[in-house]
N, C-alpha and C positions, 0 to 999 in steps of 0.2 A: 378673477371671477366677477368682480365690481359693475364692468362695465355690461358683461353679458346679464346679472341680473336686473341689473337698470334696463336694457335693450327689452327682456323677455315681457318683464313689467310694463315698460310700456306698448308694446304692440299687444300687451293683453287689454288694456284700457281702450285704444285704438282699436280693435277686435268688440270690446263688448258695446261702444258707442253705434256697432250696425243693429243695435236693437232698440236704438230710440225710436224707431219706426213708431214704435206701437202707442208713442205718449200724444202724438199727433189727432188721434182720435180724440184723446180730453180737452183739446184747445179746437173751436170755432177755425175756422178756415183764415177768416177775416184776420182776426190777433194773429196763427201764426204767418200770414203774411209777412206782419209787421216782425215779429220776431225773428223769421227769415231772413230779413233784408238788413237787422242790426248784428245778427250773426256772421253774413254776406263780411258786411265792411269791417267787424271786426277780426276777422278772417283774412280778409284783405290786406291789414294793417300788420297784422302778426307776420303775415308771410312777406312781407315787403320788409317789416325790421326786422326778420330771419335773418335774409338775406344779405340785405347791405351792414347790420351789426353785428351779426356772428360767422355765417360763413363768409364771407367776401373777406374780410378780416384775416380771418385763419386761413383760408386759401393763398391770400397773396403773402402770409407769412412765411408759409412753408418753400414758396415759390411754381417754377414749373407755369404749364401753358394753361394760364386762370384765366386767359380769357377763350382762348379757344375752347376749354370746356366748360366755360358759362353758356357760350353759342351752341356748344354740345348738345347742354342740356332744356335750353330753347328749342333748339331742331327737335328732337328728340320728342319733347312733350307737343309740339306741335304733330306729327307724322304720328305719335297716336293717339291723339284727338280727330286729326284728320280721317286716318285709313282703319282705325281699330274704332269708328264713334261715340269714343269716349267721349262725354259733354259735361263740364261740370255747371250743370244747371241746379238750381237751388229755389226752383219756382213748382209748386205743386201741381201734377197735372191735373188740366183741363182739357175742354174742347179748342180753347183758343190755345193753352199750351200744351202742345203733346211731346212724348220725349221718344227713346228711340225703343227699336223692339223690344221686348223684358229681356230675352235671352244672347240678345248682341250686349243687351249693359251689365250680364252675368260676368260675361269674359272679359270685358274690358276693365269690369270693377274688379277681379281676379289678378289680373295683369298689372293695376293700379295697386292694390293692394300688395304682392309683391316687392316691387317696387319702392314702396315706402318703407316695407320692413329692411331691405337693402340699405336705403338711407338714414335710417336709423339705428341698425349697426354700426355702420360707420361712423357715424357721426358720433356712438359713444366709445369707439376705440381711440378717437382723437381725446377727447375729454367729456367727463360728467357732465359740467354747466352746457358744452355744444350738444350735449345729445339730448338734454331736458328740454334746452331753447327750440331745437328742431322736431323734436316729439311734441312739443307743444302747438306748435305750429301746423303743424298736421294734425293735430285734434280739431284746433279749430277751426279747420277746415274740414275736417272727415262731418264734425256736426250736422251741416245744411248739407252736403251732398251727401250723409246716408239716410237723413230723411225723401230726398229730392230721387233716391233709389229705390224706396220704399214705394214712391208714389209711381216708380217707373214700373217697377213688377203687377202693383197693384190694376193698375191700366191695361197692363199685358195679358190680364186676366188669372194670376194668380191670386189664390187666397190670401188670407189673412198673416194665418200662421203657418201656411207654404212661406208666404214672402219674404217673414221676419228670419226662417228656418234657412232659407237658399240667399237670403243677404248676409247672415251671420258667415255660414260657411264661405264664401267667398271670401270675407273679413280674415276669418284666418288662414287664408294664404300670406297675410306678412309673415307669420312665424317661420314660413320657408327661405321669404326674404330674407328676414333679418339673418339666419341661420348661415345663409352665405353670402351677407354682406360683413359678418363677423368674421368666416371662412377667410374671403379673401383678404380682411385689411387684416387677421393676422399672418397672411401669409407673406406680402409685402405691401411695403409700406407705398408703394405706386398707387395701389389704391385708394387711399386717404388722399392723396396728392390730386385726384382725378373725383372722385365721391363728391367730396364736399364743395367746388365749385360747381359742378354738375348741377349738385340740389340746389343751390343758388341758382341756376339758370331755371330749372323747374319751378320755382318757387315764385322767379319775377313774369315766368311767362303765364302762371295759372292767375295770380293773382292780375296783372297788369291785362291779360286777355280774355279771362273770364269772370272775374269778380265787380273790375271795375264798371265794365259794359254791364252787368245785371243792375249797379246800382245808378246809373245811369238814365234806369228804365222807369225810375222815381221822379218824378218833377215836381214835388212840392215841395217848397224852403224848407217848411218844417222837417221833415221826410231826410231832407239833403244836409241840414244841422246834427240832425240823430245821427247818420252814416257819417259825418266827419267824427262826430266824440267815437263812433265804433272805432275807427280808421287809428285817430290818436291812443286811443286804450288800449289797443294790438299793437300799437308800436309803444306803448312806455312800457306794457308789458314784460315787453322783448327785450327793451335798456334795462330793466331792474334783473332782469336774467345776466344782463351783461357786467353785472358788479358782481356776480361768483365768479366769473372766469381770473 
């Protein structure tokens, strides 16, 4: 029972971070900018030493076709960003940024959602410390793109607290995820073998072709100093996760 109460716990954390929407209103436009973009690269960082310290690790231990489903899960998250437009943008909308319809980034954030609770099933029938490191890692990333969803509804012209009400319920479609991400790796164990490289490919292709290209969009030293101490603090974070395993 361990592992599914750890999994439930955390896609319920992951579930109630779609309601940060609403603290965006007490911060200045300007600051969360800034806090955006330290979130961005530490977000960055976490999912980058996800990747190469905890799943790539476990993957190639277990053995089986780890890189083919690295490339998997590259392909994979590319074709639904591409054809489902999903975007993980992290920039508040504007007239100069706009994002996509409110109700194409319902179902995408559903789908997205999903999905995550899959990978974090799995990832806690392998072990505790992999599914805390990889639940973690998708918090810190859920952070900036559920406010940046927030701003996507908002623009769409829904309300306030339509917005926060139709981003939460989306949010908890991982519980279905996870429900049959558990399903299947208890049924065999092919699944763990295929999961969690997978999410390592997810993980370098969100971080590596959306996160770093937003921080990118900074040009001042100062600005580009901040986002490497982010980048470092999501990756030592990730190594101190790696002394429980």
């Amino acid at each position: 029972m361990g592992p599914i109460i750890y999994a439930l716990l955390s896609v319920l954390v992951i579930s109630l971070i779609s309601l940060v929407g609403i603290f965006t209103f007490l911060i200045s436009r300007k600051r969360m900018g800034s806090i955006l973009m330290f979130l961005v690269s530490f977000s960055a960082g976490s999912l980058f030493a996800s990747a190469f310290l905890h799943l790539l690790p476990e993957a190639f231990s277990n053995g089986g076709l780890v890189g083919i489903y690295v490339l998997a899960g590259i392909s994979f998250f590319f074709v639904l960003e591409k054809f489902v437009q999903w975007r993980h943008c992290h920039i508040p909308t504007s007239k100069e940024h706009p994002h996509p319809f409110a109700y194409m980034n319902l179902v995408g954030d559903t789908l997205h959602n999903m999905i995550d609770g899959m990978i974090i099933g799995g990832a806690y029938l392998v072990s505790i410390p992999l599914g805390l490191s990889t639940s973690l890692a998708i918090i810190f990333h859920e952070i900036p793109q559920e406010i940046g969803d927030f701003g996507v509804l908002l623009h769409g012209g829904f309300k306030r607290g339509k917005a926060l009400a139709m981003n939460f319920l989306t949010a908890l479609s991982a519980f279905i995820g996870v429900g049959i991400g558990l399903a299947l790796g208890s049924m065999t164990k092919n699944f763990n073998l295929f999961i969690v490289p997978f999410t390592a490919g997810g993980f370098i292709y969100i971080a590596g072709s959306d996160l770093i290209p937003e921080l990118h969009k900074e040009s001042k030293l100062s600005r580009g100093i901040l986002q490497l101490f982010g980048i470092l603090l999501g990756i030592g974070l990730m190594a101190l996760f790696g002394l429980m395993e």
